[in-house]
N, C-alpha and C positions, 0 to 999 in steps of 0.2 A: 280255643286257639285264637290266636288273635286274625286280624282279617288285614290282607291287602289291600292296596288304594289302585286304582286305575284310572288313570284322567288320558280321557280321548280325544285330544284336537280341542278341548274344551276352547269357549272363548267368551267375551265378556263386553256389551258394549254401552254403553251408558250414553245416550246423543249421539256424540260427535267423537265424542271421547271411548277410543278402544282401550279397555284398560286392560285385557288381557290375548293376546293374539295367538291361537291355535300351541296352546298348550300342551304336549303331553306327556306322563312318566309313569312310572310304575312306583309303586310303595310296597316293597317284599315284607309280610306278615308278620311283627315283630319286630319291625327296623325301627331305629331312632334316623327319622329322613328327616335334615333342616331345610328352608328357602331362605334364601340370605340373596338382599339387595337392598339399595338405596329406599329411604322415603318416596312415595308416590310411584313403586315399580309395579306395585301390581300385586302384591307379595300377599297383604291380608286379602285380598277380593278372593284371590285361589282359597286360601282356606274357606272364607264364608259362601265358597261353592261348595268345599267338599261336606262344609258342617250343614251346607240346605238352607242358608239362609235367604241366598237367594240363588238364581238360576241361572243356568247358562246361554246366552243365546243361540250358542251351536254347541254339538259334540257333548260326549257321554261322562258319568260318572259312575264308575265302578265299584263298589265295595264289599269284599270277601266272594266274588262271582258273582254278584246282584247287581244290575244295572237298577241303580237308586235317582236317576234324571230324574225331577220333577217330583220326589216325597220333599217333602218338610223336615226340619229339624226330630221332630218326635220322632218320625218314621226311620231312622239312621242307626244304626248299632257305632254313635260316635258320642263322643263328649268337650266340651271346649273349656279351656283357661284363658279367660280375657287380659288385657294390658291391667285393668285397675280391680283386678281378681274380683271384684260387686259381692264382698258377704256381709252378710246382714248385720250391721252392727246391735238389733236388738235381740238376738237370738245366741244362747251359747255356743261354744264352738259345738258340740255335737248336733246339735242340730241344725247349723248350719250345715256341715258334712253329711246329713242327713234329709236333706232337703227335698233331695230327688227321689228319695224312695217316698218322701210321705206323698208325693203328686203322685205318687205309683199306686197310694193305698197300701202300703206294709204298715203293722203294725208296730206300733211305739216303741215295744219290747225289742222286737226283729231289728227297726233302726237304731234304737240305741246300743245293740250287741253288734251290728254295722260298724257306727261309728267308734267303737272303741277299737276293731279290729284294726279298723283304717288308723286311727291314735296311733296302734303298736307299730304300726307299720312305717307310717311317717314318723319314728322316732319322737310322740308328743304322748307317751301315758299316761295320765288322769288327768289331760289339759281337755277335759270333754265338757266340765261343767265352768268352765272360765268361758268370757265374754272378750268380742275380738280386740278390743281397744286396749286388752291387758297383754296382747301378744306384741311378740317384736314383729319388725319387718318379714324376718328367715319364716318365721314360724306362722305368720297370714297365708305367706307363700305356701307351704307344706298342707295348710289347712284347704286353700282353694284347689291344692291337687288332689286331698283325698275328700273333696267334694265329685271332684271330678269324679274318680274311680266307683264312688259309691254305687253309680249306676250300672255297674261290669262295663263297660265300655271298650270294644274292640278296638278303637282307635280315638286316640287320645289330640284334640288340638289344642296348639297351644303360642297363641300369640303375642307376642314379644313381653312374657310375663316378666323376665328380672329386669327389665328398662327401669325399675324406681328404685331400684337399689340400689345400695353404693358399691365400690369396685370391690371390697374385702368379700363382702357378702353376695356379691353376684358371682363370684369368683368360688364360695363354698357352694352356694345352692345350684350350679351350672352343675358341679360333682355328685352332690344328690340327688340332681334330676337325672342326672343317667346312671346314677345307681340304680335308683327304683323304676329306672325303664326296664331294665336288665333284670329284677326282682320278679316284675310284673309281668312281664313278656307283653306289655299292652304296645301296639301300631301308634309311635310319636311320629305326628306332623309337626314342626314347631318353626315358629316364621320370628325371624330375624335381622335387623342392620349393622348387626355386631357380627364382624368374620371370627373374632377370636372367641365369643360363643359356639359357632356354629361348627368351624376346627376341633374344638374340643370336646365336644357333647358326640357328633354324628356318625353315623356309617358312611351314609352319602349325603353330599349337599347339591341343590340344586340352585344356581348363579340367576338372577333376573334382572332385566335392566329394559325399562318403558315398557312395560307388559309380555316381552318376550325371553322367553326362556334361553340360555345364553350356553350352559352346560350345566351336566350332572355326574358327578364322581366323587370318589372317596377325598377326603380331605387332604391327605397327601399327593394322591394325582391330583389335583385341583390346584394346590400350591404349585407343583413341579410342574406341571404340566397343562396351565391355560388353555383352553381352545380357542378365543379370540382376547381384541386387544383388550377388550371390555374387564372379563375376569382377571386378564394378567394385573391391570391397570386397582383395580377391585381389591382382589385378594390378596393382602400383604402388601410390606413394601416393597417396591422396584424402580429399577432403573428405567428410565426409555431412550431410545436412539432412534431416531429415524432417518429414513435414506433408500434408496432404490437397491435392489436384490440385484448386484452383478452375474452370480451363476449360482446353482444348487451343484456340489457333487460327492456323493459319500454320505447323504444325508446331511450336510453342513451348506447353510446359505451364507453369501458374501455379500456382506450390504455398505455399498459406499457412502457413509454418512460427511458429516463434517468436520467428526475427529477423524476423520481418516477410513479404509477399509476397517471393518470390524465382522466377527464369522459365529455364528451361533446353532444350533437346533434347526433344523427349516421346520416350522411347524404345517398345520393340513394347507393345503394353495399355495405355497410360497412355492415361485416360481421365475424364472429370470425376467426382470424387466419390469415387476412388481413393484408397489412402493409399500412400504415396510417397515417394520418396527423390532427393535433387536429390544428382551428380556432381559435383565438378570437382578437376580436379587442381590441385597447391600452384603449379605453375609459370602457371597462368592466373589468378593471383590477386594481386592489383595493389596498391600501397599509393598508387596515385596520388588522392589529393585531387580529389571532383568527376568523377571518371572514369564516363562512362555505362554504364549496365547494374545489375548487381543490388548491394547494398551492406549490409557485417555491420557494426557497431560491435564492437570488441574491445578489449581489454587488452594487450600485448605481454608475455609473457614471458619468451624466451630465444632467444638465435640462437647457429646450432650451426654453423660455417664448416666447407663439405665440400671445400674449392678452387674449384672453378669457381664453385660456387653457395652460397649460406651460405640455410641452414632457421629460415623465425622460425616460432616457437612462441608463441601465440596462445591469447586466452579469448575467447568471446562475455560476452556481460553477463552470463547463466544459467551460466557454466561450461563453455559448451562446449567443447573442443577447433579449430582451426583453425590450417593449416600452409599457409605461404605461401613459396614461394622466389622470394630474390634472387639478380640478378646478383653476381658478385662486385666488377665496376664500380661497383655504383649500392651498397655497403655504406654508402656516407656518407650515404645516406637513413633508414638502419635505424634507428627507434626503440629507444628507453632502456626496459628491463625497467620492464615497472608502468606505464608509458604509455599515454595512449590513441592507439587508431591506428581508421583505417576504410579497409575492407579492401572492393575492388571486382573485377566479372568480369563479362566480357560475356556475354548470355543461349547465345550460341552456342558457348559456352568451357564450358557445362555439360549435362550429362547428368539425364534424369529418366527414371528405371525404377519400377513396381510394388514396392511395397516387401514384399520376403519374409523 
């Protein structure tokens, strides 16, 4: 069975520098859980707590019911995939994927019926006597994960390993990495600065920004449903408005910005008198003429055709910024650069958080 993770209040202080501030989450046994945040949030230091490399200054680390504070790497029923995957270029692929059993003392025979298991399994059959330099990119990838597994490993980490890919191929191996999470039932931690990795691989993702944990939810509440401005701001594209919270009622906050009153979601705090930030994403954002709900007067800019959807780029009267997608159907409604257009969203297509 595979083993959950439990991080308790962890923290992490290096000088001066807190790089991780009273952490804590659960990891359900089997789950594909990403951390997805900026450069310098804090993101790898959590994993090389959970992996022992080093320690916490405060607060516990859990693993499969074992408080594991204070073992070492060896002592951990975990395994890691690093950014620059480190396999050995003078050693074949099986034995590289076999590496960890021989520091175990298994015998030659035992790892090399190992590593061919792991071969079939990573989709790479009789690539056990090739040497790494003859592999593509996809397939280095494939080989430093069933190094990983070679050692049964209850929980799998795995830091930001497709960053050296290209988009084609970070795009198929992102699919097979959760395929063979899902094959394997092994406990994936996997740490990220790519949202639309972390969307697409997770069950749940947990949001971090300067060492502190921001929220944790399934990829879809996450999108729809930010807990502050940080993830709104973070995950995906969006809008922002800001302006002070005239009243809450019905669950709908009125926030009087600059375009005018505008009514959204009240998210957790949002309370009259607040100053505040109204949500919405470009794809809830309408160029229908008279359409009920809230309403910007704007400029048209530019539109940027991505295939399915094409992005206008948009100005408020003051300059603001405003991004709205179209179908790639309806392009024959898209306004002329320099245009005016007016731009609508229904109150419940938008978010209002405390603005921090």
């Amino acid at each position: 069975m595979s083993h959950s993770v439990e991080l308790a209040g962890i923290e992490m202080i290096f000088g001066a520098v807190r790089a991780v501030e009273k952490f804590s989450a659960t990891v359900e046994g089997g789950e594909f859980f990403s951390i997805l945040g900026p450069s310098g949030c804090g993101k790898t230091t959590v994993l090389r707590l959970v992996a022992g490399f080093i320690q916490p200054t405060s607060g516990r680390i859990v693993i499969g019911g074992k408080d594991v504070t204070g073992q070492g790497p060896h002592q951990r029923p975990t395994s890691m995939i690093f950014q620059s995957l480190a396999l050995f270029p003078l050693m074949p692929v099986w034995e590289n994927i076999a590496f960890g059993l021989e520091v175990r003392g298994v015998s030659k025979a035992q790892r090399r019926r190992r590593a061919d298991e792991l071969l079939e399994l990573i989709a790479l059959p009789g690539f056990g006597d090739r040497m790494v330099h003859e592999l593509s990119g996809g397939q280095k990838q494939r080989v430093a994960i069933a190094r990983a597994l070679a050692v049964d490993p209850e929980v799998l980490l795995l830091d930001e390993p497709l960053s050296a890919l290209d988009l084609k191929l970070r795009q198929h191996m992102r699919a097979e990495l959760r395929a063979l999470q899902k094959r394997t039932g092994v406990t994936f931690i996997y740490i990220t600065h790519d949202q639309s990795e972390a969307l697409a691989m997770s069950d749940r993702v947990a949001v971090m920004s300067a060492g502190k944990l921001q929220q944790i939810a399934t990829p879809r509440e996450l999108y729809a449903n930010p807990a502050t401005s940080f993830v709104a701001r973070f995950v995906g594209e969006t809008n922002e408005f800001t302006g002070r919270v005239r009243d809450v009622a019905n669950g709908l906050a009125a926030v009087e910005t600059r375009h005018g009153m505008l009514r959204g979601r009240a998210g957790p705090g949002v309370k009259s008198g607040v100053e505040a930030a109204l949500y919405v994403r470009p794809e809830a954002v309408s160029l229908s003429v008279g359409a009920p709900g809230n309403r910007i007067a704007a400029l048209a800019d530019r539109l940027e055709f991505e295939g399915a959807v094409a992005m206008l780029h948009a100005r408020t009267n003051d300059g603001a910024p405003v991004l709205a997608a179209i179908a790639n159907r309806r392009l024959d409604e898209a306004p002329l650069a320099g245009g005016p257009i007016q731009l609508s969203f229904a109150p419940a297509e938008a978010l209002v958080l405390a603005y921090v």
